[in-house]
Every structure is written in C-alpha cells, then in structure tokens.
FIZABA-45227 format. One record per atom (N, C-alpha, C, O): residue in three letters; atom name; x, y, z. Coordinates in Angstrom, 3 decimals, padded with zeros to 6 digits. Example, Ala and Ser with C-alpha at 12.3 -4.5 7.8 and 13.67 -1.06 7.14 Angstrom:
REM residues 2
+---------+-------+----------+----------+----------+
: residuo : atomo :        x :        y :        z :
+---------+-------+----------+----------+----------+
:     ALA :     N :  013.190 : -005.690 :  007.800 :
:     ALA :    CA :  012.300 : -004.500 :  007.800 :
:     ALA :     C :  013.200 : -003.300 :  007.800 :
:     ALA :     O :  014.236 : -003.319 :  008.465 :
:     SER :     N :  012.850 : -002.250 :  007.080 :
:     SER :    CA :  013.670 : -001.060 :  007.140 :
:     SER :     C :  012.900 :  000.030 :  007.870 :
:     SER :     O :  013.409 :  001.138 :  008.039 :
+---------+-------+----------+----------+----------+
***
This chain:
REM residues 100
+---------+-------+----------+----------+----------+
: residuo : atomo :        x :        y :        z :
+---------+-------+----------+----------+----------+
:     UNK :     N :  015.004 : -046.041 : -001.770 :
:     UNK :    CA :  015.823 : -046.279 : -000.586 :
:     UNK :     C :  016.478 : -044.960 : -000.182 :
:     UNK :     O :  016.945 : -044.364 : -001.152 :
:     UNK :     N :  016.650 : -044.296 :  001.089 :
:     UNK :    CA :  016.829 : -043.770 :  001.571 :
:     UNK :     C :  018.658 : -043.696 :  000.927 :
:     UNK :     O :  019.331 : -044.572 :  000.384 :
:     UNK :     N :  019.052 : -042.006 :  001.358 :
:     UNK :    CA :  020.394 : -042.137 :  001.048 :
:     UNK :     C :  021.401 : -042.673 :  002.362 :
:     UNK :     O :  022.456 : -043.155 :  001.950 :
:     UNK :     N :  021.318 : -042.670 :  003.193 :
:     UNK :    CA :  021.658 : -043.187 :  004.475 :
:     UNK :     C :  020.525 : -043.394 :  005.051 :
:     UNK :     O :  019.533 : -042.701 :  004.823 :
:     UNK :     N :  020.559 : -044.706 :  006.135 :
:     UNK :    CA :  019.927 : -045.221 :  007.031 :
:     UNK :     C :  020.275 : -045.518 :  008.897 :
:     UNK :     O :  021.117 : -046.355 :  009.223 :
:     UNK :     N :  019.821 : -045.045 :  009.512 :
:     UNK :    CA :  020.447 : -044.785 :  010.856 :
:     UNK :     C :  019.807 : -045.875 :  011.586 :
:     UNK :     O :  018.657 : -045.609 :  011.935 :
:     UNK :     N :  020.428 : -047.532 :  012.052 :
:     UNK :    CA :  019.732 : -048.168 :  012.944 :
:     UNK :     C :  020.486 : -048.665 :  014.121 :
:     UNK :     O :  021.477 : -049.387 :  014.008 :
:     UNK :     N :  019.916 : -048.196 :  015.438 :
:     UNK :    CA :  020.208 : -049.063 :  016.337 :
:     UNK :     C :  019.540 : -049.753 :  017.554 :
:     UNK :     O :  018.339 : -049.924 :  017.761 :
:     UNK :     N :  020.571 : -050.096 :  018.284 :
:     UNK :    CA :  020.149 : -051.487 :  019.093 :
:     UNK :     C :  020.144 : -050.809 :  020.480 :
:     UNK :     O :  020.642 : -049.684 :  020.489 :
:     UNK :     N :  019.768 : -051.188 :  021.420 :
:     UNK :    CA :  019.717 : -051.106 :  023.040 :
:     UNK :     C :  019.133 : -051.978 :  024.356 :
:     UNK :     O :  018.044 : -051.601 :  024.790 :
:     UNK :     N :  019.531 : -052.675 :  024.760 :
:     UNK :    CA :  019.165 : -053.532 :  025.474 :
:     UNK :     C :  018.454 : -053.178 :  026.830 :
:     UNK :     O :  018.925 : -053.729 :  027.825 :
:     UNK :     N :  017.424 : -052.367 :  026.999 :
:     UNK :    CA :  016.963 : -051.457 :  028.099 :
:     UNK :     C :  017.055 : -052.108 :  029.418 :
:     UNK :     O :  017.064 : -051.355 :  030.392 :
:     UNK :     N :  017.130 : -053.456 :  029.629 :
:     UNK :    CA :  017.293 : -054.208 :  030.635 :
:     UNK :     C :  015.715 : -054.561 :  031.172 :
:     UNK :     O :  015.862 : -055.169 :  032.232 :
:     UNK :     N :  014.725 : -054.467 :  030.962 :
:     UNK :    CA :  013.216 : -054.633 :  031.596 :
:     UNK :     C :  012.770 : -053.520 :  032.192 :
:     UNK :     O :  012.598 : -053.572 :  033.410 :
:     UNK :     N :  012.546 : -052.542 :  031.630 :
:     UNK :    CA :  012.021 : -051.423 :  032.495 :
:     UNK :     C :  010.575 : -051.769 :  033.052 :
:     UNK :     O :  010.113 : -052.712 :  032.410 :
:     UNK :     N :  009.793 : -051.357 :  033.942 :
:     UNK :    CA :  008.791 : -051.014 :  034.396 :
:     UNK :     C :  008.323 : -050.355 :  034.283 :
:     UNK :     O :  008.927 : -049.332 :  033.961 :
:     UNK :     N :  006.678 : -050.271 :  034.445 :
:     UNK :    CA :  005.433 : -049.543 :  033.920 :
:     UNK :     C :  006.201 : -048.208 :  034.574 :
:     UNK :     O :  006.812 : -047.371 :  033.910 :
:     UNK :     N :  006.038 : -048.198 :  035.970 :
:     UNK :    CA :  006.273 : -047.298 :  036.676 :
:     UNK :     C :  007.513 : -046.998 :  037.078 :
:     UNK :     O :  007.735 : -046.703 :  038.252 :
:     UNK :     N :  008.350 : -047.034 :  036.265 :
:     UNK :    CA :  010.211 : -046.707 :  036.170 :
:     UNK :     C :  009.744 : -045.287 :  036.390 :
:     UNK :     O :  008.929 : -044.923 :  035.541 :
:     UNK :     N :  010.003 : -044.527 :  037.173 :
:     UNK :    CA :  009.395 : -043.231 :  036.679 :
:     UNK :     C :  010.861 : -042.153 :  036.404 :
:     UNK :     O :  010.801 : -041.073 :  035.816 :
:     UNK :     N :  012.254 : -042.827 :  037.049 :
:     UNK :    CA :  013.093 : -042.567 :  037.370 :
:     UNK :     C :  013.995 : -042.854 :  036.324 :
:     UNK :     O :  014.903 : -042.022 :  036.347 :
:     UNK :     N :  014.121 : -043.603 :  035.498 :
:     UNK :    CA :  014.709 : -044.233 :  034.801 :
:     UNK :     C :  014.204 : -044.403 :  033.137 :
:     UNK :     O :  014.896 : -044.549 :  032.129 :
:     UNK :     N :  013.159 : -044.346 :  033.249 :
:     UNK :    CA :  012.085 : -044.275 :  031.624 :
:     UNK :     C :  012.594 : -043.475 :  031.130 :
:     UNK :     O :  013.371 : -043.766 :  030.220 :
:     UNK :     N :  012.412 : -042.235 :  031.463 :
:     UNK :    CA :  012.884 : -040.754 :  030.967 :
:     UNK :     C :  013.849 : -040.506 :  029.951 :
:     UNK :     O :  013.799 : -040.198 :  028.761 :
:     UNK :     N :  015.095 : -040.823 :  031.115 :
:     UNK :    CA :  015.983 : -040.531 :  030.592 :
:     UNK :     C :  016.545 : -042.079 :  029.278 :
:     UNK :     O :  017.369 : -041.880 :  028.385 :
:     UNK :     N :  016.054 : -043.067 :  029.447 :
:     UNK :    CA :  015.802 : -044.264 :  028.082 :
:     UNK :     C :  015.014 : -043.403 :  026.955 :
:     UNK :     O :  014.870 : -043.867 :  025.824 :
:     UNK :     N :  014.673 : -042.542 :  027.199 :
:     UNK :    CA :  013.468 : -042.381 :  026.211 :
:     UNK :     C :  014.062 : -041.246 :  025.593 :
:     UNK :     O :  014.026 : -041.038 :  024.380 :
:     UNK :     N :  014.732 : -040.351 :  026.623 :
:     UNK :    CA :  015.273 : -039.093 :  026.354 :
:     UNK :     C :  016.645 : -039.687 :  024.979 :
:     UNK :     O :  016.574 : -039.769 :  023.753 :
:     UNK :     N :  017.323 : -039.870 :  025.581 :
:     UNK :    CA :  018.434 : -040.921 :  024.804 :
:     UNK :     C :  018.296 : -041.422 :  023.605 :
:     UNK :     O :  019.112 : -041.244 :  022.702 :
:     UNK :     N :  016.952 : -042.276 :  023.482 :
:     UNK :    CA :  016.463 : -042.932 :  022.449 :
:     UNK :     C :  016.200 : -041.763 :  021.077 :
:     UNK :     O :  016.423 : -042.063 :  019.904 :
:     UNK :     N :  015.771 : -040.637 :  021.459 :
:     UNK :    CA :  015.046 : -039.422 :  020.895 :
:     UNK :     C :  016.722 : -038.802 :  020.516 :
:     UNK :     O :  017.060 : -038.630 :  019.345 :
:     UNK :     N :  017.474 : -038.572 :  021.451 :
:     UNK :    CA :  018.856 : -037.763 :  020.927 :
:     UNK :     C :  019.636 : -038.673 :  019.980 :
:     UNK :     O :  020.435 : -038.132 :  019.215 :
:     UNK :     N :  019.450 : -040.331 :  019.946 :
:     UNK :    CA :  020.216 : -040.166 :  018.819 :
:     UNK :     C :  019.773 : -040.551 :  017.759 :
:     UNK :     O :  020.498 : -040.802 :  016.796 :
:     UNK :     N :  018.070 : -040.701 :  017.751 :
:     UNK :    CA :  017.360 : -040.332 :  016.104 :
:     UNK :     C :  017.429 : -041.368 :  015.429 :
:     UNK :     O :  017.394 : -041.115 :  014.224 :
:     UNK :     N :  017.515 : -042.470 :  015.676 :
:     UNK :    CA :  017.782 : -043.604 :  014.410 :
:     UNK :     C :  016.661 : -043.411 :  014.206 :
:     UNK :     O :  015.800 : -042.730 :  014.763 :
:     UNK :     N :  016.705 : -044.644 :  012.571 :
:     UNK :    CA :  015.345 : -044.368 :  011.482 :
:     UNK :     C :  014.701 : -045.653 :  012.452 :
:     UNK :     O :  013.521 : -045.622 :  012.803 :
:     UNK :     N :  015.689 : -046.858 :  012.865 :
:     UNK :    CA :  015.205 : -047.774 :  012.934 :
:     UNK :     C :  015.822 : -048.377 :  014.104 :
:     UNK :     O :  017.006 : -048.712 :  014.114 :
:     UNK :     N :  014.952 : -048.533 :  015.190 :
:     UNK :    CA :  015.660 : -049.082 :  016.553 :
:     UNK :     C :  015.188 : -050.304 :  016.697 :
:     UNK :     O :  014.025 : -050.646 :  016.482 :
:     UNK :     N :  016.177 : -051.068 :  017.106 :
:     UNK :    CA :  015.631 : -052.898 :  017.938 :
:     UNK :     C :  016.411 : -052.833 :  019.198 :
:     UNK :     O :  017.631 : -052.949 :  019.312 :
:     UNK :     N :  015.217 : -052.560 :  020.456 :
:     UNK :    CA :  015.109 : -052.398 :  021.541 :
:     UNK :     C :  014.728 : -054.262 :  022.067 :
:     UNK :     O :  013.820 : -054.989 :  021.664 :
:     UNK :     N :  015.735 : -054.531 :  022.995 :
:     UNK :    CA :  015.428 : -056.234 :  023.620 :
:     UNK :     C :  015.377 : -055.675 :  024.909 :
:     UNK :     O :  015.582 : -054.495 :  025.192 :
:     UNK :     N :  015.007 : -056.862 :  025.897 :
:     UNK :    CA :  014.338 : -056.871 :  027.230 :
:     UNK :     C :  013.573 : -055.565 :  027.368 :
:     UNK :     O :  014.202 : -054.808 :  028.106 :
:     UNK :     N :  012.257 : -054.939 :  026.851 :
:     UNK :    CA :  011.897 : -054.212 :  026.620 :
:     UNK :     C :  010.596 : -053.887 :  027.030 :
:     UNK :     O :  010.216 : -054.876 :  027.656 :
:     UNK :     N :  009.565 : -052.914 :  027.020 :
:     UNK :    CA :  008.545 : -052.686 :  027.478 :
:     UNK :     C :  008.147 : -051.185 :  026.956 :
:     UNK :     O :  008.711 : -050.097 :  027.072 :
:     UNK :     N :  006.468 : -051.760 :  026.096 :
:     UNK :    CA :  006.034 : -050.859 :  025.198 :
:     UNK :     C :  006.085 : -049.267 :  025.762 :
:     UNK :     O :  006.029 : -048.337 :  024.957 :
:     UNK :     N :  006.196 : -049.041 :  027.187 :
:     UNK :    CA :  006.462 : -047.700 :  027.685 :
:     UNK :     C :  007.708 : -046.882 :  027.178 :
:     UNK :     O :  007.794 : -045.667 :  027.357 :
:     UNK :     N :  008.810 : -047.737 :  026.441 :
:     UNK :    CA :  009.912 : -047.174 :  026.126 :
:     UNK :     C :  009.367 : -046.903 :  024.511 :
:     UNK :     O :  008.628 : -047.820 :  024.152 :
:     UNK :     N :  009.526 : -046.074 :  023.692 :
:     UNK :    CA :  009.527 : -045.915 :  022.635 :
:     UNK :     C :  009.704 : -044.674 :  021.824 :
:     UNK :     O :  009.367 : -043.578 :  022.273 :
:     UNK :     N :  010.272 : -044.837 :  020.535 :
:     UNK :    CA :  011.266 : -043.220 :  019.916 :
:     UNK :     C :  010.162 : -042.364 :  019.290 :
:     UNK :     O :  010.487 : -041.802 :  018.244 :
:     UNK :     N :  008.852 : -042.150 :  019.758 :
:     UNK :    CA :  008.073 : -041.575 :  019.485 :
:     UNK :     C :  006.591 : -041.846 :  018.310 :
:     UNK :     O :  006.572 : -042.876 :  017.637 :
:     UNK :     N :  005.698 : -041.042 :  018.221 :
:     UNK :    CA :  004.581 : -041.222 :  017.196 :
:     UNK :     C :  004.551 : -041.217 :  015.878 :
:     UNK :     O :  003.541 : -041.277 :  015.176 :
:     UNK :     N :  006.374 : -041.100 :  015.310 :
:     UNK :    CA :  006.102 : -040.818 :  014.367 :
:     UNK :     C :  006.405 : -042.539 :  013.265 :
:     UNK :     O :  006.181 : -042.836 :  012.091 :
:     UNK :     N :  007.118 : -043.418 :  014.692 :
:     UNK :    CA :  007.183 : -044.687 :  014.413 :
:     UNK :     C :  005.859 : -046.000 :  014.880 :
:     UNK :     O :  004.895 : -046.127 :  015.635 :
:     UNK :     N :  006.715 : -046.851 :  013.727 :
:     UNK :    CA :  005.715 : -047.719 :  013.954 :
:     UNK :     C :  006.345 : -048.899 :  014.619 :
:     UNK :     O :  007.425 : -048.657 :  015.156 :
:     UNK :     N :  005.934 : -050.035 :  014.692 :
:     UNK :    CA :  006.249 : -051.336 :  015.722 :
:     UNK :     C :  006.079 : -052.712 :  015.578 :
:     UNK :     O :  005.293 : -052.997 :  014.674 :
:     UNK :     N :  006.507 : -053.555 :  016.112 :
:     UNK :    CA :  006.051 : -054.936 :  015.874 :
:     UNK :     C :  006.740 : -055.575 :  017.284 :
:     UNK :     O :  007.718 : -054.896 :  017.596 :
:     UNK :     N :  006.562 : -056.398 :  017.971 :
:     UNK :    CA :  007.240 : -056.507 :  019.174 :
:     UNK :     C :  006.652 : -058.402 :  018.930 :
:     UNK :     O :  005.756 : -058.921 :  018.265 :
:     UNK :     N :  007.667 : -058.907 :  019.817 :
:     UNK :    CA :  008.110 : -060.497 :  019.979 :
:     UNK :     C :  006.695 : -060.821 :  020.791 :
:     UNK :     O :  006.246 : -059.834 :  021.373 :
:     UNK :     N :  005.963 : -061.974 :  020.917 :
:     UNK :    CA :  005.154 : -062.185 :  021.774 :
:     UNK :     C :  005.650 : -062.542 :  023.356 :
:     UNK :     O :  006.612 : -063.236 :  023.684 :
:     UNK :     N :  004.600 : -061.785 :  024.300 :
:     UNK :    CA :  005.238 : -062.062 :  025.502 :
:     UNK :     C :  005.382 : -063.550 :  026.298 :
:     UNK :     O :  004.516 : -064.424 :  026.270 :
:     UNK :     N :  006.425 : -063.621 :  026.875 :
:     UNK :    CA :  006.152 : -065.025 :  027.586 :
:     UNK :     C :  005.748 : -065.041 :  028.817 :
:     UNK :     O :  006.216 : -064.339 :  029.713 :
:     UNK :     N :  004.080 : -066.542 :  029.027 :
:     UNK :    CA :  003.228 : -066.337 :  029.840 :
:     UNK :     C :  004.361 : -066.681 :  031.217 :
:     UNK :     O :  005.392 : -067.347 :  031.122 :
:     UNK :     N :  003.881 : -066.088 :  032.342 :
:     UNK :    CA :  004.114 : -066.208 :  033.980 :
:     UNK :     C :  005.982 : -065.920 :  034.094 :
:     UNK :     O :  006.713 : -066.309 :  035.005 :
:     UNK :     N :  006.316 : -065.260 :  033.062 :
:     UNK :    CA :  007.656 : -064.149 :  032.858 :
:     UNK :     C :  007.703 : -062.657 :  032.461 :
:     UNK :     O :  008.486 : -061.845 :  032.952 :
:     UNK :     N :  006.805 : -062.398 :  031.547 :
:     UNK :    CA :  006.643 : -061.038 :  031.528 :
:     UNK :     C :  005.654 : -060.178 :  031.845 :
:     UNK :     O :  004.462 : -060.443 :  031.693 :
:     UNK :     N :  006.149 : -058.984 :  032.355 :
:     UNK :    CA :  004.611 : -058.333 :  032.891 :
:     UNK :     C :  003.961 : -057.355 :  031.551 :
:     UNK :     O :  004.168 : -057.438 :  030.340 :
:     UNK :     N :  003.255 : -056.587 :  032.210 :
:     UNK :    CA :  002.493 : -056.282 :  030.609 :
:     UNK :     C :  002.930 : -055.226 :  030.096 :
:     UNK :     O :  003.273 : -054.385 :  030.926 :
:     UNK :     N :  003.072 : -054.893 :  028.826 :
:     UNK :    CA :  003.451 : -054.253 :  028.279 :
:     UNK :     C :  005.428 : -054.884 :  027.988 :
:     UNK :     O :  006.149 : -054.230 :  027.235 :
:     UNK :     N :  005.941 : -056.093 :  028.680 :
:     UNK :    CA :  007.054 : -056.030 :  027.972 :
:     UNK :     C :  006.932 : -057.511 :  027.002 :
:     UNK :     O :  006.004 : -058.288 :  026.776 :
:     UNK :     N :  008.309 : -057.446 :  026.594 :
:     UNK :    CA :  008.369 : -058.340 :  025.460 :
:     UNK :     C :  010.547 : -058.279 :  025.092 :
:     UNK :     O :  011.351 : -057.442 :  025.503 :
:     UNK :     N :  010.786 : -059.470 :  024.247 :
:     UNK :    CA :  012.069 : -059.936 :  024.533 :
:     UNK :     C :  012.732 : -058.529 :  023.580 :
:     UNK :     O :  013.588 : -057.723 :  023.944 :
:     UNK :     N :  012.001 : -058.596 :  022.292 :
:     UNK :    CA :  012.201 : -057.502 :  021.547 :
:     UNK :     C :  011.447 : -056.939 :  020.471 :
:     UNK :     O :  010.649 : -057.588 :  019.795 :
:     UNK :     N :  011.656 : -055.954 :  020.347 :
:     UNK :    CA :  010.622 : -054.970 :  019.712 :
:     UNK :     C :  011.310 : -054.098 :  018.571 :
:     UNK :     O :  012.187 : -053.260 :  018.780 :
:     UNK :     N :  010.778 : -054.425 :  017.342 :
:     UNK :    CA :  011.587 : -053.303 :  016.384 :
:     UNK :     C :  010.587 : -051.871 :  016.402 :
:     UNK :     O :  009.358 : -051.855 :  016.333 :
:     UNK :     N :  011.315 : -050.944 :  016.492 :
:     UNK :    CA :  010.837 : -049.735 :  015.410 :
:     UNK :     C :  011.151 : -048.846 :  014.492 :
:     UNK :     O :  012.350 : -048.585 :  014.388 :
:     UNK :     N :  010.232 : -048.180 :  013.630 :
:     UNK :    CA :  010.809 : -048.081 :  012.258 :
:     UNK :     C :  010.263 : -046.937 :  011.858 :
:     UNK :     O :  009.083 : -047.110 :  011.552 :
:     UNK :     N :  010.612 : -045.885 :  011.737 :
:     UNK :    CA :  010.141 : -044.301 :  010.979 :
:     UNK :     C :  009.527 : -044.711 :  009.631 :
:     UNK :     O :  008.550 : -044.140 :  009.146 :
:     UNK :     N :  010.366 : -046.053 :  008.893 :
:     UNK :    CA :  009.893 : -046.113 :  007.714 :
:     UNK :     C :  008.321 : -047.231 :  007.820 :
:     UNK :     O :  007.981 : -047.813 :  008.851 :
:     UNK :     N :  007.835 : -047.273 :  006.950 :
:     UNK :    CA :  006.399 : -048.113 :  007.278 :
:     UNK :     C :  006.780 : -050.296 :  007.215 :
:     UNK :     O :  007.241 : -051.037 :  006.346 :
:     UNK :     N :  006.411 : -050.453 :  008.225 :
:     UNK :    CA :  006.314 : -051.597 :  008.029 :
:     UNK :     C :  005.568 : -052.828 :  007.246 :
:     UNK :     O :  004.530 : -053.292 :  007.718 :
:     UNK :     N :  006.124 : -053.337 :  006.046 :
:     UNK :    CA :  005.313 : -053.847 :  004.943 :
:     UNK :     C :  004.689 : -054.657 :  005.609 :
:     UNK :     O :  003.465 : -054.547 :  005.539 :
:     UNK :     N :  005.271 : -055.801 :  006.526 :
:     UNK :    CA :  004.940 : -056.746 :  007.213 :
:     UNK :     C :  005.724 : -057.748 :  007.800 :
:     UNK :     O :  006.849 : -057.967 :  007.351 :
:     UNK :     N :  005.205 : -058.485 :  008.897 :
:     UNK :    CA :  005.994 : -059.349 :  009.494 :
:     UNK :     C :  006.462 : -060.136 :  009.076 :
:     UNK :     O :  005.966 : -060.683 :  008.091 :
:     UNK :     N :  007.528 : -060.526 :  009.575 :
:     UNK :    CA :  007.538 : -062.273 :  008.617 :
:     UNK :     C :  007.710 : -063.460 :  010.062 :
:     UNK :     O :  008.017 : -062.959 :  011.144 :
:     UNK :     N :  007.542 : -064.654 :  009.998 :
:     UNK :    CA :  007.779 : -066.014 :  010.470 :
:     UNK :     C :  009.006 : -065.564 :  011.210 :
:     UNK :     O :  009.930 : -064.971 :  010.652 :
:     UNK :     N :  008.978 : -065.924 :  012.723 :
:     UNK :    CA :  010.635 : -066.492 :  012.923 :
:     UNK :     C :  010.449 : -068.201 :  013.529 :
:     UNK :     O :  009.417 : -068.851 :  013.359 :
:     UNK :     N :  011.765 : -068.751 :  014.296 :
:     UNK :    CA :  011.366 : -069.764 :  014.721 :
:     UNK :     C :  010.933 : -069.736 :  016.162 :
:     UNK :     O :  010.481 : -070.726 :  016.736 :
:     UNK :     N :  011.120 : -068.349 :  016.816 :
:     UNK :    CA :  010.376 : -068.750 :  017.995 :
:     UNK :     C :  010.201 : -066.948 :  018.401 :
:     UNK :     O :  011.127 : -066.158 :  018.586 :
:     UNK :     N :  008.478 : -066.618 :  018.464 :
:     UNK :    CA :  008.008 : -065.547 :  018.344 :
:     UNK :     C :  008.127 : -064.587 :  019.396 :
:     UNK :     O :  007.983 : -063.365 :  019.377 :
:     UNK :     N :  008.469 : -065.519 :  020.483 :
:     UNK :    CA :  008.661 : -065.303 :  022.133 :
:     UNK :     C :  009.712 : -064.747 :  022.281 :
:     UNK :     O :  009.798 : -063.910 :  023.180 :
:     UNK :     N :  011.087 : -065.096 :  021.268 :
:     UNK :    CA :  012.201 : -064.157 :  021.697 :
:     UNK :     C :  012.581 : -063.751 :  020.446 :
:     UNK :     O :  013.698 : -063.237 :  020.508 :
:     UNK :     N :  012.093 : -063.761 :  019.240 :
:     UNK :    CA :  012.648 : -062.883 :  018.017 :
:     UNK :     C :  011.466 : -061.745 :  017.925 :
:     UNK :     O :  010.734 : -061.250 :  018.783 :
:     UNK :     N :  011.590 : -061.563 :  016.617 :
:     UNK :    CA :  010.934 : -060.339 :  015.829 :
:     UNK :     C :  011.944 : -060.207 :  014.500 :
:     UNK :     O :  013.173 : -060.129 :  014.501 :
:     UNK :     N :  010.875 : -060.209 :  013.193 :
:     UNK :    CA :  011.399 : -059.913 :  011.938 :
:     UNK :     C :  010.116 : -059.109 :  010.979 :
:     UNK :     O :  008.942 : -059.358 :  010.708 :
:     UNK :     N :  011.018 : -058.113 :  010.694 :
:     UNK :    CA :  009.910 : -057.559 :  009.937 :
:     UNK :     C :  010.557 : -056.897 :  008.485 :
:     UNK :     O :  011.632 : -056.307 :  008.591 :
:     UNK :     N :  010.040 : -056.971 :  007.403 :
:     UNK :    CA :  009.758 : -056.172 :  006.066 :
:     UNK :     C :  009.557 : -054.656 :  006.086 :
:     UNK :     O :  008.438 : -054.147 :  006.150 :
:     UNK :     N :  010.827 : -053.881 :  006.021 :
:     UNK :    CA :  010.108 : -052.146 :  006.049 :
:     UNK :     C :  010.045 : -051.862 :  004.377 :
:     UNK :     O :  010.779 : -052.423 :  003.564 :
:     UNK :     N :  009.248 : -051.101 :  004.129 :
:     UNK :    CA :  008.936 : -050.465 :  003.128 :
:     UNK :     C :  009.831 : -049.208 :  003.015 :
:     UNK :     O :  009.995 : -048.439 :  003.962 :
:     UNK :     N :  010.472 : -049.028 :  001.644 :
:     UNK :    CA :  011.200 : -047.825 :  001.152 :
:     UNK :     C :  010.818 : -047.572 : -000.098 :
:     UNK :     O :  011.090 : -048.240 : -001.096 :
:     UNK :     N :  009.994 : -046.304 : -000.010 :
:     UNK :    CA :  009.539 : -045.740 : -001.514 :
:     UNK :     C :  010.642 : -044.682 : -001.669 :
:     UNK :     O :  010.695 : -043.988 : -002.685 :
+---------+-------+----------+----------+----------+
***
C-alpha cells in the first residue's frame, strides 16, 4: 500500500464530444491536481487524467446518454483487480484496485 493516497471526485456536469471550449480546461485541472484515483460523475470518456490510468465506467442509459458518456466513471493510476456487482450498473461503479 502506498504511503499516501490522493483521491478525488468531480462532477463534470455532461460534457460533450465536441466541448471544445470547456474539455480543456476539465482536463487541464484534472492533470494539476494529480490524484492517484479520480471518480468523475455525469461524465464522458473524452474527459480523462491521462494514459497512464486505467478505468471502469457505469453502463450508459439507453435514449439518455450520448456516446461516450456515462453516470460515473472511476480512474485509477493503480491497476484495477476488478469490478465488482453494484445494485444498479447504470448509475454506480465499484471496483477492486490492486496495491503491491
């Protein structure tokens, strides 16, 4: 286990594919303050803290979301062991990270 762990939250509000105005600087933000482990809600896979993380995101709901978003989405510098069950897949997300 890590000696400190840095996680946070942000509620991006639904960005769009083509935010072109607004992505940026979410993304820019996301990158300055470095968490190990972000859970991003009302969200869309265009937002994200870079390649060096990995992901798991809520399933989208049909004739409400457009593509690429989802209610929420974790990500994690550290590796994700695996998902687990929630009770409703459409607006959670739970996942198992791995710490060697």
């Amino acid at each position: 286990m890590p000696q400190s762990l840095r996680i946070a939250t942000w509620n991006v509000k639904r960005p769009r594919t083509k935010g072109w105005l607004n992505n940026p600087v979410i993304v820019n933000k996301i990158q300055d303050i470095d968490a190990d482990i972000w859970v991003l809600t009302e969200t869309n896979s265009i937002i994200n803290p870079g390649d060096v993380y990995s992901s798991v995101a809520s399933t989208a709901i049909d004739n409400y979301h457009t593509s690429g978003e989802s209610c929420v989405t974790i990500w994690s510098r550290y590796p994700i062991k695996q998902q687990l069950l929630t009770f409703d897949p459409t607006l959670t997300v739970c996942v198992e990270i791995k710490f060697d």
